[in-house]
MARFI-188105 format. One record per residue: x, y, z of N, C-alpha, C in turn; residue in three letters. Coordinates in steps of 0.001 Angstrom, whole numbers, plus 500000, padded with zeros to 6 digits. Example, Ala and Ser with C-alpha at 12.3 -4.5 7.8 and 13.67 -1.06 7.14 Angstrom:
513190494310507800512300495500507800513200496700507800ALA 512850497750507080513670498940507140512900500030507870SER 
This chain:
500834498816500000500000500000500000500877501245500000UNK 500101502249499264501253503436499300501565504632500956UNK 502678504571500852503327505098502521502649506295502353UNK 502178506974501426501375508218501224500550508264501077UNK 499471508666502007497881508316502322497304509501501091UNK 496216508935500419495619509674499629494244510109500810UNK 494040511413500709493539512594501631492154512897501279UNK 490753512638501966489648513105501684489299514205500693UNK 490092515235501198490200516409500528490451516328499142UNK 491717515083498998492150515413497353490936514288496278UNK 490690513324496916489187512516496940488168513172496310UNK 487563513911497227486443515487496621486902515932495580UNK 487982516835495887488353517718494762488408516870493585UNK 488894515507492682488867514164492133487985514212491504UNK 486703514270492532485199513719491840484854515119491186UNK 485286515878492304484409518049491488485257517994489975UNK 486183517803489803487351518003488558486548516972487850UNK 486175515827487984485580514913486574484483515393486569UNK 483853515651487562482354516454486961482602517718486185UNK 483026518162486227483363520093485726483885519374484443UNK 484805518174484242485503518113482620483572517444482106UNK 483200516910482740481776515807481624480945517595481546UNK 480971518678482439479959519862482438480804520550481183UNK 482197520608481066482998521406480028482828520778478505UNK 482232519277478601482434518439477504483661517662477089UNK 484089517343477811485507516881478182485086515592478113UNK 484997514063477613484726513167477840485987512201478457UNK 485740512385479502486951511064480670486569509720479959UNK 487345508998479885486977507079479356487331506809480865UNK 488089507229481408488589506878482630489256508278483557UNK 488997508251485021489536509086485343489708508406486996UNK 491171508174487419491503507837489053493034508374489697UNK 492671508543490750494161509051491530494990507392491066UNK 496461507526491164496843506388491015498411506844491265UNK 498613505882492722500294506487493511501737505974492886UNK 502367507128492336503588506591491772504529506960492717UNK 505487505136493420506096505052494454507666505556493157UNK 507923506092492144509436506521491848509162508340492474UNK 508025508593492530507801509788492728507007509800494578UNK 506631508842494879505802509085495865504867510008496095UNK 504006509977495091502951510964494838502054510678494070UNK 500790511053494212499330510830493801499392511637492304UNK 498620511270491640498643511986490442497214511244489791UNK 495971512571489562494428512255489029494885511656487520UNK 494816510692487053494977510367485795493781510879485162UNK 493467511081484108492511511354483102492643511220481271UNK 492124509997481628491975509640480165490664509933479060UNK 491255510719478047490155511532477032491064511464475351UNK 490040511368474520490242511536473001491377512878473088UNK 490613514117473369491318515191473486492871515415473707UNK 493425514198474310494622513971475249495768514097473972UNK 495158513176472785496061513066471818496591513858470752UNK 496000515568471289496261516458470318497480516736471439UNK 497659516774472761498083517304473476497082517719474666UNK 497767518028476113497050518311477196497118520083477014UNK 497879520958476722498273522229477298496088522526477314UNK 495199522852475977494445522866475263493476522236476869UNK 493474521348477304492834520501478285493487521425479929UNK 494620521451480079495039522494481049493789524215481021UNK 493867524225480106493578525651479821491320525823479997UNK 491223525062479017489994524766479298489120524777480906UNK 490215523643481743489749523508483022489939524685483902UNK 490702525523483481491419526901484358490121527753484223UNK 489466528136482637488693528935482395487265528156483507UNK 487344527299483090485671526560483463485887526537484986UNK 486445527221485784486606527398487103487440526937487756UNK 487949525384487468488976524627488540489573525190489394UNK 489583524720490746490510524859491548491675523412492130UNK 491361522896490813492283521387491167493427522187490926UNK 494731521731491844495814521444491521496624520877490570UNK 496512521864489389496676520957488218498008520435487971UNK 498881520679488879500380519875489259500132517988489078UNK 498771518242489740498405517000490600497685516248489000UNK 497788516411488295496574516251486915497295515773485477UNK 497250514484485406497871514411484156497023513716482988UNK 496891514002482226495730513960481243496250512897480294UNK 495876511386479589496438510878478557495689510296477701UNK 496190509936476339495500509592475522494882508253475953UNK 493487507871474495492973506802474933493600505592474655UNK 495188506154473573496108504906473010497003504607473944UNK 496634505661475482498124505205475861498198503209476688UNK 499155502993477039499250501652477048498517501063478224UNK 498943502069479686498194501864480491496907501614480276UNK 496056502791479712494718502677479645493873501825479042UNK 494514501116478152493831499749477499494430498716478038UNK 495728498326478810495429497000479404494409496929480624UNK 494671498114481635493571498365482583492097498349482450UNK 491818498816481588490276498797481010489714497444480156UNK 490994496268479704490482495135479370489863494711480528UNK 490481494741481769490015494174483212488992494891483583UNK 488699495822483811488158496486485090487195497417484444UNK 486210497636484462485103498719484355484275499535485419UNK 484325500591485675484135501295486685483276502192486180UNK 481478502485486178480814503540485359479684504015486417UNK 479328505069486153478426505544486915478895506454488747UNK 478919506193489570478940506815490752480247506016491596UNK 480184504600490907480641503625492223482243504031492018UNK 482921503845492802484261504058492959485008502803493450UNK 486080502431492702486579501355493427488317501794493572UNK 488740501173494894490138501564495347490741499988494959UNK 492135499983494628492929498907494358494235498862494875UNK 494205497573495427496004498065495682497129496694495421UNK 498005497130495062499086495872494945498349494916494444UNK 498175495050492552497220494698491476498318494560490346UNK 498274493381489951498763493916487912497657492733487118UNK 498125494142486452496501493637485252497743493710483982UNK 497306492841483376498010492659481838499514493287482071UNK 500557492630482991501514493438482948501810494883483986UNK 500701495064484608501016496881484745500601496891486102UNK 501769497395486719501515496805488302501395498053489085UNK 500240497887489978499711499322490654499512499302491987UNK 500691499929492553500699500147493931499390500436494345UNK 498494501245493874497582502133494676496699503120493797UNK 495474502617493860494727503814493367492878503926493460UNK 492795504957493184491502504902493445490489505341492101UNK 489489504018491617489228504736490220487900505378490594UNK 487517506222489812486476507150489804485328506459488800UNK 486015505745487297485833505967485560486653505253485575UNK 486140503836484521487120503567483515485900502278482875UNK 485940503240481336485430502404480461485866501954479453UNK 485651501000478547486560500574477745487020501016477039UNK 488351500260476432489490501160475375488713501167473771UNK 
């Protein structure tokens, strides 16, 4: 499990940020905190079509449409990236329910820690 507790606070803020991208038109396929122990730090993944022109375009959007996420904390990727389609062969996460995972590999891709919000298929 990760030595760095993921925080109610950053939890909320998580769910307000994927709602505000589906209110901006932003379509998430997937969106979860997920702890990288080379960094020891949480980071909201968000996976969208949009991702593959580039994020700056997706940065900017969320700034105007109000955010107050920490967008340090926010990394946006395509729907080709590798992670996101072996993870999403396994696991589907839609609607409200949230599921946390820990010390997991799915197709290869091994995940200390995370918590998904979203994740629908590749």
């Amino acid at each position: 499990m990760a030595e760095t507790a993921l925080v109610d606070q950053d939890i909320k803020a998580g769910r307000q940020f994927v709602q505000l991208l589906d209110e901006i038109g932003i379509k998430a396929h997937a969106a979860f905190w997920l702890y990288r122990s080379d960094t020891e730090r949480w980071r909201l993944v968000i996976v969208c079509d949009e991702a593959e022109k580039g994020s700056r375009d997706l940065y900017l959007r969320t700034i105007k449409a109000g955010s107050t996420m920490e967008l340090g904390m926010v990394e946006f990727q395509p729907t080709s990236s590798r992670f996101y389609k072996h993870l999403s062969q396994e696991l589907r996460i839609e609607g409200s329910a949230e599921k946390r995972i820990h010390n997991c590999a799915f197709n290869g891709i091994y995940i200390e820690d995370a918590l998904i919000y979203r994740l629908s298929a590749a």
